[in-house]
FIKOLZA-1660 file (N, C-alpha, C; in steps of 0.1 Angstrom, whole numbers, plus 5000, padded with zeros to 4 digits):
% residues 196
   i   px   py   pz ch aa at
   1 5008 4988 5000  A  X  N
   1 5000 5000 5000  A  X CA
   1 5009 5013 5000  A  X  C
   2 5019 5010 5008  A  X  N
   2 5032 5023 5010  A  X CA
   2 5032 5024 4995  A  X  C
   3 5039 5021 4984  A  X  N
   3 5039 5017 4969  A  X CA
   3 5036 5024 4964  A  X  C
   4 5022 5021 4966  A  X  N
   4 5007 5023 4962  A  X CA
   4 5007 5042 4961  A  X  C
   5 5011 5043 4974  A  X  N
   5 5007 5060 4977  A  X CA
   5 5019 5065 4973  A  X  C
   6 5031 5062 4971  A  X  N
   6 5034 5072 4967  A  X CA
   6 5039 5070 4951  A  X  C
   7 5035 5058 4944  A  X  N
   7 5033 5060 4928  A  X CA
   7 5022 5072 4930  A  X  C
   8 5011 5074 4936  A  X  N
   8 4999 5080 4935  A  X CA
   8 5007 5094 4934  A  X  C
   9 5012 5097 4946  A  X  N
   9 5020 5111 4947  A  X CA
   9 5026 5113 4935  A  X  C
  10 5033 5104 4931  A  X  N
  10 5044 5112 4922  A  X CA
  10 5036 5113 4909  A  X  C
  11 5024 5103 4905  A  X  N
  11 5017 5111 4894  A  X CA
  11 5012 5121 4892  A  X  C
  12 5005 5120 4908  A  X  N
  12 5004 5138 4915  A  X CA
  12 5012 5150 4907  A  X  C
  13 5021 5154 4909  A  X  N
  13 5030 5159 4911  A  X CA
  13 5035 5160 4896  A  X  C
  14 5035 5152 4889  A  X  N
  14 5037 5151 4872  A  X CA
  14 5026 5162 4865  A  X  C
  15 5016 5154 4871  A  X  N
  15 5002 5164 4864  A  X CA
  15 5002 5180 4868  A  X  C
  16 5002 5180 4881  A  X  N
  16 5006 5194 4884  A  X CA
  16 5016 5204 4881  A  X  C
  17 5027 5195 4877  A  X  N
  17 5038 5198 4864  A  X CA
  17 5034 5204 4853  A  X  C
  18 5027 5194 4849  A  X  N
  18 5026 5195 4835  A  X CA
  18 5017 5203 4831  A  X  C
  19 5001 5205 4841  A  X  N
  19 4994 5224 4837  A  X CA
  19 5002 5231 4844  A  X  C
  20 5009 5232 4856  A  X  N
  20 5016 5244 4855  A  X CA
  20 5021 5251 4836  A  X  C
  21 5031 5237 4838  A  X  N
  21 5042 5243 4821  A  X CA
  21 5032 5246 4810  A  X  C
  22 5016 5238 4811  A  X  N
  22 5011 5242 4800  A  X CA
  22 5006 5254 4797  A  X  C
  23 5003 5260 4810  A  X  N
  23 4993 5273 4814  A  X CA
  23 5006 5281 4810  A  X  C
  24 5018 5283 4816  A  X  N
  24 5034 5292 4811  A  X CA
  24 5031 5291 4793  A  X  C
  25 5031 5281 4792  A  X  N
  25 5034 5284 4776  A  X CA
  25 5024 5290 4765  A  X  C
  26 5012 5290 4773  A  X  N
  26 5002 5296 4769  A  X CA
  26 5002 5308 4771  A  X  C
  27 5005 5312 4781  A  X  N
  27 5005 5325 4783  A  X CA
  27 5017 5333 4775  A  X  C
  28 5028 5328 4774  A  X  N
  28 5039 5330 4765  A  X CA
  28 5038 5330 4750  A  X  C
  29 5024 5322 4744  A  X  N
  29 5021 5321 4737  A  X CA
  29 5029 5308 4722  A  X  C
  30 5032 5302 4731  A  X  N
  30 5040 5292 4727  A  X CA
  30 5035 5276 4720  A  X  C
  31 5041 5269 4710  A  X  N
  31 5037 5261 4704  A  X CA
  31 5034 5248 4718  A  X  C
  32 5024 5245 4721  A  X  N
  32 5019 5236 4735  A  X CA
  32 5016 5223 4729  A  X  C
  33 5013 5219 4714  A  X  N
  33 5009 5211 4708  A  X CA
  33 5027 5202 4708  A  X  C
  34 5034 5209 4705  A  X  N
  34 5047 5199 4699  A  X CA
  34 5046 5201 4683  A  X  C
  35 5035 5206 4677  A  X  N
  35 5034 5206 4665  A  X CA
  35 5046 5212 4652  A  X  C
  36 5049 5208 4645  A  X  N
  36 5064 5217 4637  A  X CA
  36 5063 5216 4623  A  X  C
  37 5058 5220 4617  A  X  N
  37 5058 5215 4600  A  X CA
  37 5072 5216 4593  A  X  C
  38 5085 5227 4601  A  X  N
  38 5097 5221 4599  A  X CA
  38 5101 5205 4597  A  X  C
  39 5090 5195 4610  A  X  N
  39 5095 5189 4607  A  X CA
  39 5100 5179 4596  A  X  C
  40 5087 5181 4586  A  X  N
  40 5086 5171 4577  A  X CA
  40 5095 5167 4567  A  X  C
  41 5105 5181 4561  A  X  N
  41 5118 5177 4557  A  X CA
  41 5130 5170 4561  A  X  C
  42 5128 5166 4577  A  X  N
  42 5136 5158 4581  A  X CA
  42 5134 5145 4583  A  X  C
  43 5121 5143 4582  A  X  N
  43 5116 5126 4583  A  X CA
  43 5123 5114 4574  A  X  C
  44 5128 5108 4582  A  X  N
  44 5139 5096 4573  A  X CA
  44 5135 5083 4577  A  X  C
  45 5131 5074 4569  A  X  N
  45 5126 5057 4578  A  X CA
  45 5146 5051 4575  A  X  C
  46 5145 5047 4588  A  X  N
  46 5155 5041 4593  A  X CA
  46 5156 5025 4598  A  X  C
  47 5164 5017 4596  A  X  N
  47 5160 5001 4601  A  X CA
  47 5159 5001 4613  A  X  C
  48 5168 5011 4625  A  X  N
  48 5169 5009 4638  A  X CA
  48 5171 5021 4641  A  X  C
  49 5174 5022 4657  A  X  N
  49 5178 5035 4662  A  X CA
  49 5187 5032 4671  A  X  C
  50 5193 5041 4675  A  X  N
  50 5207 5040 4689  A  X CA
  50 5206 5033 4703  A  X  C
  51 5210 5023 4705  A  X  N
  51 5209 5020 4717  A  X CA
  51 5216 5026 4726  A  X  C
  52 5226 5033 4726  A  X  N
  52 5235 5040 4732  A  X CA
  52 5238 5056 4732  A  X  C
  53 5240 5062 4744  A  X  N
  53 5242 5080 4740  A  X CA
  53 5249 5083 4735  A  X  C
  54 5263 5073 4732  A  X  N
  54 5270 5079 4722  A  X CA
  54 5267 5078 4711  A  X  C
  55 5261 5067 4704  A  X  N
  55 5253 5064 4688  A  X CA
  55 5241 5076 4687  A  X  C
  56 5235 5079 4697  A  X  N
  56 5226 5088 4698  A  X CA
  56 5229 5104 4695  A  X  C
  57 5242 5105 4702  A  X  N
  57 5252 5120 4697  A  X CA
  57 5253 5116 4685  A  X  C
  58 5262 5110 4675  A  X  N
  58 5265 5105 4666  A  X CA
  58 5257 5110 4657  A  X  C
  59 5247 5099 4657  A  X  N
  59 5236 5104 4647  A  X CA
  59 5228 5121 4650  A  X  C
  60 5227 5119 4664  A  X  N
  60 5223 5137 4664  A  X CA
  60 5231 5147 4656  A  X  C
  61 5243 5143 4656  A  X  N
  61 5252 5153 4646  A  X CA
  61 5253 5151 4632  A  X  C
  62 5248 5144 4627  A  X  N
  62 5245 5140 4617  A  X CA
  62 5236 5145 4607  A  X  C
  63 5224 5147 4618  A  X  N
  63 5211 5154 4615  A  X CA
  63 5211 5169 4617  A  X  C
  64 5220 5175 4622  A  X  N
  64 5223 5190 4623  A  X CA
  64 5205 5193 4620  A  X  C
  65 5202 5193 4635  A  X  N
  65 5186 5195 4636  A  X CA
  65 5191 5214 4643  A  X  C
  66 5197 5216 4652  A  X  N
  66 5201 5231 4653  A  X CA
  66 5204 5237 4645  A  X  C
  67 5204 5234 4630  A  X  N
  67 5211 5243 4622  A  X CA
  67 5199 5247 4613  A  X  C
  68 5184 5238 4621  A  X  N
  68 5171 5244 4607  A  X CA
  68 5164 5255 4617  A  X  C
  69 5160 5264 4602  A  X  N
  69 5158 5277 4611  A  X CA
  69 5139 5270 4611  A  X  C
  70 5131 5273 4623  A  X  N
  70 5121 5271 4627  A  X CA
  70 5114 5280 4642  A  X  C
  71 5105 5282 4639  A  X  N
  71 5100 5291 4650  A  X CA
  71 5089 5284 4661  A  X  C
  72 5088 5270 4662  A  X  N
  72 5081 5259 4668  A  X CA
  72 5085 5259 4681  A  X  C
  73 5101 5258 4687  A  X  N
  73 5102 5260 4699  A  X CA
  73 5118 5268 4699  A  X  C
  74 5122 5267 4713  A  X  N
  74 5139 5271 4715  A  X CA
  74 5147 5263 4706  A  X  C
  75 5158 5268 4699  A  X  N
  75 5167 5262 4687  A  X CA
  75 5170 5248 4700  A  X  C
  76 5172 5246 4713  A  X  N
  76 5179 5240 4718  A  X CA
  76 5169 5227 4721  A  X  C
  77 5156 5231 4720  A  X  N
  77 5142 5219 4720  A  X CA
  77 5139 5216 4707  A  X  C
  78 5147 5218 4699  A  X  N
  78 5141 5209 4683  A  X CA
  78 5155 5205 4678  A  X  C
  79 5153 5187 4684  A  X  N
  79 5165 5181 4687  A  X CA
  79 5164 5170 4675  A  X  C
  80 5174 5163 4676  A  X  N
  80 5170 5147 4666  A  X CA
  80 5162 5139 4676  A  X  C
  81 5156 5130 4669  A  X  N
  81 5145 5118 4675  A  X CA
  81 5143 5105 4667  A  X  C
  82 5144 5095 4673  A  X  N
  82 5145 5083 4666  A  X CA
  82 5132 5074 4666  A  X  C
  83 5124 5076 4667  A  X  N
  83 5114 5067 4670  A  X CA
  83 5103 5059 4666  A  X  C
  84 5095 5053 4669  A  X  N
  84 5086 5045 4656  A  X CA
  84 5072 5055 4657  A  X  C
  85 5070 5052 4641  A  X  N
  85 5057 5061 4634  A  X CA
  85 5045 5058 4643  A  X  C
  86 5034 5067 4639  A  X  N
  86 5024 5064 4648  A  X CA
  86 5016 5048 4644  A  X  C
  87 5019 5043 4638  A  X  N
  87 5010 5032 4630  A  X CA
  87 5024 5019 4641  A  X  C
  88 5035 5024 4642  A  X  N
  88 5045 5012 4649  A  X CA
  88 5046 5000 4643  A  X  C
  89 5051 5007 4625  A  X  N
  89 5055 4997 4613  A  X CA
  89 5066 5003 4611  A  X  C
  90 5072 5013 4614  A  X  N
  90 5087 5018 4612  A  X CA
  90 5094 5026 4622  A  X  C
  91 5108 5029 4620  A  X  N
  91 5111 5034 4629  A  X CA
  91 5119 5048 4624  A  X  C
  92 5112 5057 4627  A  X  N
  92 5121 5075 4621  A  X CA
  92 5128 5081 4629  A  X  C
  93 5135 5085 4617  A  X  N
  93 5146 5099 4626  A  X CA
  93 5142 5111 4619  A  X  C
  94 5138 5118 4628  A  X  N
  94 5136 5134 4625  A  X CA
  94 5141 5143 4632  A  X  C
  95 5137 5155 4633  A  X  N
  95 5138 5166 4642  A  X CA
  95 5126 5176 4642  A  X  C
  96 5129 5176 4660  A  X  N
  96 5112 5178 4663  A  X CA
  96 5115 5181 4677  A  X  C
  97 5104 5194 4683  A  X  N
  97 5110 5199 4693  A  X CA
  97 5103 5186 4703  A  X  C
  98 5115 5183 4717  A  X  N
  98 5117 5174 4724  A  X CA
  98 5101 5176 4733  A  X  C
  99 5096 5165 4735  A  X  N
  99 5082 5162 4744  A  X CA
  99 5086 5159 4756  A  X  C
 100 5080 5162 4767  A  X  N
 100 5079 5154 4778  A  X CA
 100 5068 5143 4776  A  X  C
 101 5072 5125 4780  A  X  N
 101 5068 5118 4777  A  X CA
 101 5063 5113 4793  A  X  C
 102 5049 5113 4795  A  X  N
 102 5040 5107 4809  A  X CA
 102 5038 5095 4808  A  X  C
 103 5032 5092 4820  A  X  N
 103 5033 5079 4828  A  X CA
 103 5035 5064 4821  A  X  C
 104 5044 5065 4817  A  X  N
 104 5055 5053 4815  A  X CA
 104 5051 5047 4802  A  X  C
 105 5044 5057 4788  A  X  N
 105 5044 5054 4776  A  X CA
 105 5055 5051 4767  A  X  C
 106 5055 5047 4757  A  X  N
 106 5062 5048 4748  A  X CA
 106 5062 5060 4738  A  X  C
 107 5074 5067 4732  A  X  N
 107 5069 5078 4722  A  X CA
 107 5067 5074 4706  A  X  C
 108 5059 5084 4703  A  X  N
 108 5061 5080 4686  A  X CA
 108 5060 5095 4682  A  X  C
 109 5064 5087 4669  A  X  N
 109 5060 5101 4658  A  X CA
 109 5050 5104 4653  A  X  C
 110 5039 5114 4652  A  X  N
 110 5032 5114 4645  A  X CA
 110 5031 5121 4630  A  X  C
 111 5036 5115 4621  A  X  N
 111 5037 5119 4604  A  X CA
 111 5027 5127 4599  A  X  C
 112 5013 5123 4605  A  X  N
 112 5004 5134 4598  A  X CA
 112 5002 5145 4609  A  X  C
 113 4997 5148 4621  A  X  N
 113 4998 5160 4632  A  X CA
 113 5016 5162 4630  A  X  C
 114 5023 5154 4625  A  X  N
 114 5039 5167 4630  A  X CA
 114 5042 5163 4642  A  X  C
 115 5042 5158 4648  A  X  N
 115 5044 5159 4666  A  X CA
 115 5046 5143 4668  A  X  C
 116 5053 5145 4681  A  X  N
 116 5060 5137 4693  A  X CA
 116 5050 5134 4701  A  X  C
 117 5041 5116 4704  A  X  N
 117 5030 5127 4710  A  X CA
 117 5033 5110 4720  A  X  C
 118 5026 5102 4730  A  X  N
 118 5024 5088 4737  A  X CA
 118 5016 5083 4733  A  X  C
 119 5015 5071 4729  A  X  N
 119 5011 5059 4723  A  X CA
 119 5005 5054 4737  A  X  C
 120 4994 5054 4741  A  X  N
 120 4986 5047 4750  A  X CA
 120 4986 5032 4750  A  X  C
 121 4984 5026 4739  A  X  N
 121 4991 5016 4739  A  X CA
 121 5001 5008 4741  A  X  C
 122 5010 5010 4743  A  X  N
 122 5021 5009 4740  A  X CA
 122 5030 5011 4755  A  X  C
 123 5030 5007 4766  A  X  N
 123 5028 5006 4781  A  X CA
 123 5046 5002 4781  A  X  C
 124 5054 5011 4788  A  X  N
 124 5065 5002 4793  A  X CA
 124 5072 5004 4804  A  X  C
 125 5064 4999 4810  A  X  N
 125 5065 5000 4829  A  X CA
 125 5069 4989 4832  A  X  C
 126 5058 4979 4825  A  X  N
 126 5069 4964 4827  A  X CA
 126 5079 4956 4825  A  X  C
 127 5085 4965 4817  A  X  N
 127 5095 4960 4809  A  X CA
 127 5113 4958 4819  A  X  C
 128 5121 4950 4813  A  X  N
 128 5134 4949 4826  A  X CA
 128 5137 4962 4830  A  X  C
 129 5142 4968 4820  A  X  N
 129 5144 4988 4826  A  X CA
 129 5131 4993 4821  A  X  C
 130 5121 4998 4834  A  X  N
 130 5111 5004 4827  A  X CA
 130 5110 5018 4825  A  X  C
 131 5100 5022 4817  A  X  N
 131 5104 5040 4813  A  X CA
 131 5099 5045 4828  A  X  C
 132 5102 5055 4829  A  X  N
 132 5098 5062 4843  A  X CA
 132 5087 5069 4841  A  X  C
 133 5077 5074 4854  A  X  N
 133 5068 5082 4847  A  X CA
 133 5066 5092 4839  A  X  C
 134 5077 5097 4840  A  X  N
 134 5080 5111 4829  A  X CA
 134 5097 5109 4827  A  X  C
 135 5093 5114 4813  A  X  N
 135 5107 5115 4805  A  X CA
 135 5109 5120 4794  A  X  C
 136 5126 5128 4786  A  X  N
 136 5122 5134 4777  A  X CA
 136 5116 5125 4761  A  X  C
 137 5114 5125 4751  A  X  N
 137 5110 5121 4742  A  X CA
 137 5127 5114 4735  A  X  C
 138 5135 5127 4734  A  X  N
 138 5150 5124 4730  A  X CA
 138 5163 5116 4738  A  X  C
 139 5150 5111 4750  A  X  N
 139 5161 5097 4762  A  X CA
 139 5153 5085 4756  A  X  C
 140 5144 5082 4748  A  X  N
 140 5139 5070 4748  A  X CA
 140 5150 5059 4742  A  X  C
 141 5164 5060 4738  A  X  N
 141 5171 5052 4737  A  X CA
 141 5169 5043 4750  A  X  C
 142 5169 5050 4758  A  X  N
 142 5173 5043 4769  A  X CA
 142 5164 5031 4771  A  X  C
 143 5155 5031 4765  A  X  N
 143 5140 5022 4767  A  X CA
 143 5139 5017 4756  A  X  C
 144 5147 5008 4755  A  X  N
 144 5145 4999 4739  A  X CA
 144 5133 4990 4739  A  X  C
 145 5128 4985 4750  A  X  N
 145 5117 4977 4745  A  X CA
 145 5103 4985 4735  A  X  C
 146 5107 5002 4733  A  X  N
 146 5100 5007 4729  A  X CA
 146 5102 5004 4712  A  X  C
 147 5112 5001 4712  A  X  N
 147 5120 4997 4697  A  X CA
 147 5113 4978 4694  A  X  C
 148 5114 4974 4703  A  X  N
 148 5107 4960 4703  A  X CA
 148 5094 4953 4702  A  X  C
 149 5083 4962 4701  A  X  N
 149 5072 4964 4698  A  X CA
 149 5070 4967 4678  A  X  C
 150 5079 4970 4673  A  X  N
 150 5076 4977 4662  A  X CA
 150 5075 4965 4654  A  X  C
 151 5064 4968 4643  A  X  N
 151 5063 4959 4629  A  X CA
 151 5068 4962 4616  A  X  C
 152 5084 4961 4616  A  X  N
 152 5090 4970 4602  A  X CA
 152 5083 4963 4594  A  X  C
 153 5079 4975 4584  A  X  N
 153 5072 4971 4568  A  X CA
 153 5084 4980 4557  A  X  C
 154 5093 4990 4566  A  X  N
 154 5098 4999 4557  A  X CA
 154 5091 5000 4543  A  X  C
 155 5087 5010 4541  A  X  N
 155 5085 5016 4528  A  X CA
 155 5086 5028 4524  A  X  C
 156 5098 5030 4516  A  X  N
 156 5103 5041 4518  A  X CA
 156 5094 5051 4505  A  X  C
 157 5085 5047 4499  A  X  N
 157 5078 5055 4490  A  X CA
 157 5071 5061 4503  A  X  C
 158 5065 5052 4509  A  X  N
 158 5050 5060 4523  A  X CA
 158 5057 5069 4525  A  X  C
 159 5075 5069 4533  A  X  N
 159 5077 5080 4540  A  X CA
 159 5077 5091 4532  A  X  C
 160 5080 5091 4517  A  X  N
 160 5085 5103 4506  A  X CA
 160 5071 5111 4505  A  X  C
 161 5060 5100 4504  A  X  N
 161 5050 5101 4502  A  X CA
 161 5043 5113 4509  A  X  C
 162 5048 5113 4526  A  X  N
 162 5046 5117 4533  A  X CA
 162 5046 5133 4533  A  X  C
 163 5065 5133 4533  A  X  N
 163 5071 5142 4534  A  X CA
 163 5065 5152 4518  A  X  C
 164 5064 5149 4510  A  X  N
 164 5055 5155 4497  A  X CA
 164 5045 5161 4498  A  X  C
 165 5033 5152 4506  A  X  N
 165 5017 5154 4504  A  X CA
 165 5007 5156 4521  A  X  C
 166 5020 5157 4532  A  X  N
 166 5018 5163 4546  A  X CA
 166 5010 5174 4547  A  X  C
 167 4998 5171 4549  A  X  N
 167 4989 5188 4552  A  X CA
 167 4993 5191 4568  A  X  C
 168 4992 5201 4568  A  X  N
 168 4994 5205 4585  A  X CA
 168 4980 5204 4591  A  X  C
 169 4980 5197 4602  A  X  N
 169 4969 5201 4605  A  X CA
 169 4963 5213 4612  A  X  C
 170 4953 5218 4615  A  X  N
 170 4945 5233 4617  A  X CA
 170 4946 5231 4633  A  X  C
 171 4948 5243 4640  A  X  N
 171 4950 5247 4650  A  X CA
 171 4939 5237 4657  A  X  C
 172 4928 5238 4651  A  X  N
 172 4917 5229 4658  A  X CA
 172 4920 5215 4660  A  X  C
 173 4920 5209 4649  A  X  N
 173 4932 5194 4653  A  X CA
 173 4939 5193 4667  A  X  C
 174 4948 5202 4665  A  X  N
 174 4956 5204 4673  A  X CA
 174 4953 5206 4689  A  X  C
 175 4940 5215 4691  A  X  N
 175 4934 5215 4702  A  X CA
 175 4924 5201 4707  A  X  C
 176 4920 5198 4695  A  X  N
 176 4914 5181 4695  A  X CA
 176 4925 5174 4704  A  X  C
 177 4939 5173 4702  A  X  N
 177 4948 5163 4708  A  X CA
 177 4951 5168 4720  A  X  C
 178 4952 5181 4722  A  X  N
 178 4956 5185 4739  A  X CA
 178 4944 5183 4746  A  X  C
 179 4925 5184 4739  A  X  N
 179 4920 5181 4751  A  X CA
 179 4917 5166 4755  A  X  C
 180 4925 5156 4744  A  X  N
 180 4922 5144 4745  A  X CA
 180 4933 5141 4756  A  X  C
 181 4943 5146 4755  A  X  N
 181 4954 5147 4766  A  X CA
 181 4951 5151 4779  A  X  C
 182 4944 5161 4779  A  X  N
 182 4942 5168 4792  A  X CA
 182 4928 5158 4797  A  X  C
 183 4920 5154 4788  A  X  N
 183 4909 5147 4793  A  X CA
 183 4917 5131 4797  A  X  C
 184 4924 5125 4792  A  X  N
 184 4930 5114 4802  A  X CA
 184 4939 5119 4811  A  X  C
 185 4942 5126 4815  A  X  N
 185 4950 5135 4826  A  X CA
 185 4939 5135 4838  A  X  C
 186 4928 5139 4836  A  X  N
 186 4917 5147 4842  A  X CA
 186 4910 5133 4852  A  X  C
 187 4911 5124 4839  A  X  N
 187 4904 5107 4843  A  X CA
 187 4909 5097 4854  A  X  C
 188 4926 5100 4850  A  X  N
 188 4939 5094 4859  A  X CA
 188 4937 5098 4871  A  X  C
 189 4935 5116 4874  A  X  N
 189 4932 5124 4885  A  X CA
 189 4921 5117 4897  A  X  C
 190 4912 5117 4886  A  X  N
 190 4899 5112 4896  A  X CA
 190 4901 5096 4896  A  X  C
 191 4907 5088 4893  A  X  N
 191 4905 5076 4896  A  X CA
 191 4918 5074 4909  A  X  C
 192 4931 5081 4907  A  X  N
 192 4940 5082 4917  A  X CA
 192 4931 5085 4929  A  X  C
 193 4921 5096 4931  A  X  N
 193 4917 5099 4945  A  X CA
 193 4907 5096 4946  A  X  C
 194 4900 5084 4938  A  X  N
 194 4894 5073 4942  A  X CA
 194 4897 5063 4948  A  X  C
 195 4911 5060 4943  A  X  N
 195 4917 5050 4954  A  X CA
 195 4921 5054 4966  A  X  C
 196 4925 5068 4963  A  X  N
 196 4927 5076 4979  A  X CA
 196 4915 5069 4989  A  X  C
% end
């Protein structure tokens, strides 16, 4: 039960994080979505990704993601990213400003919204090293079972395809995904202080 209460706390404490930073960036007026249509020139289907920070620098420099001009977030939050598509048939490297990743998801890319967003599905708490409840989007090396879930189909026309014929989506979209976020945020809340 000890456990119990203070996993509860520290989800506590994430959420309250996380509308704090959302309410700042709002007020700042700031991209809150993760959304970037920079990114879509950088979308590359890749066989694998880094298991290691040093393979992860590597290829980060490779990708010279600081060097594209974009007004989505700070030049130092639109980093490289390795991770599998939202469908979790491939695995991409892009650049895309860095997400904070909640309660112990997996990240993906999302090709058609642009954004870094958690795969609900996609659970890795159980795993030997599991993801922690929060984390950045660009540490998911560290969490390969995230990499182990994937169904490569590689096709590298889909990705071209992509990067070609990507509509952005409308600010509305966009608000569609933060209240779906904020509405399982909201759900987690009340069921934590129902076990309270």
């Amino acid at each position: 039960m000890h456990d119990l209460s203070k996993t509860v706390l520290e989800t506590l404490i994430i959420l309250i994080k996380l509308t704090l930073t959302m309410g700042a960036q709002l007020r700042h007026n700031e991209n809150v979505y993760g959304i970037c249509d920079k990114s879509v020139t950088t979308i590359r289907e890749v066989s694998g990704c880094p298991k290691t920070q040093l393979e992860w620098n590597r290829r980060a420099k490779l990708m010279q993601c600081g060097a594209i001009r974009q007004n989505c977030t700070k030049p130092a939050e639109f980093v490289y990213h390795c991770l599998p598509n939202s469908h979790w048939n491939e695995t991409i490297e892009v650049c895309a400003p860095k997400k904070s990743i909640t309660l112990s998801y997996c990240a993906e890319f999302n090709v058609v919204g642009l954004r870094i967003q958690e795969n609900y599905d996609h659970s890795c708490s159980g795993a030997s090293i599991p993801c922690p409840n929060f984390y950045y989007s660009n540490e998911i090396f560290k969490y390969q079972q995230c990499y182990n879930m994937i169904k490569l189909t590689h096709s590298k026309k889909h990705v071209q395809k992509l990067k070609t014929h990507t509509k952005l989506r409308s600010s509305a979209g966009g608000m569609n995904d933060m209240m779906s976020a904020v509405k399982h945020n909201i759900f987690i809340l009340f069921l934590l202080i129902y076990i309270l």
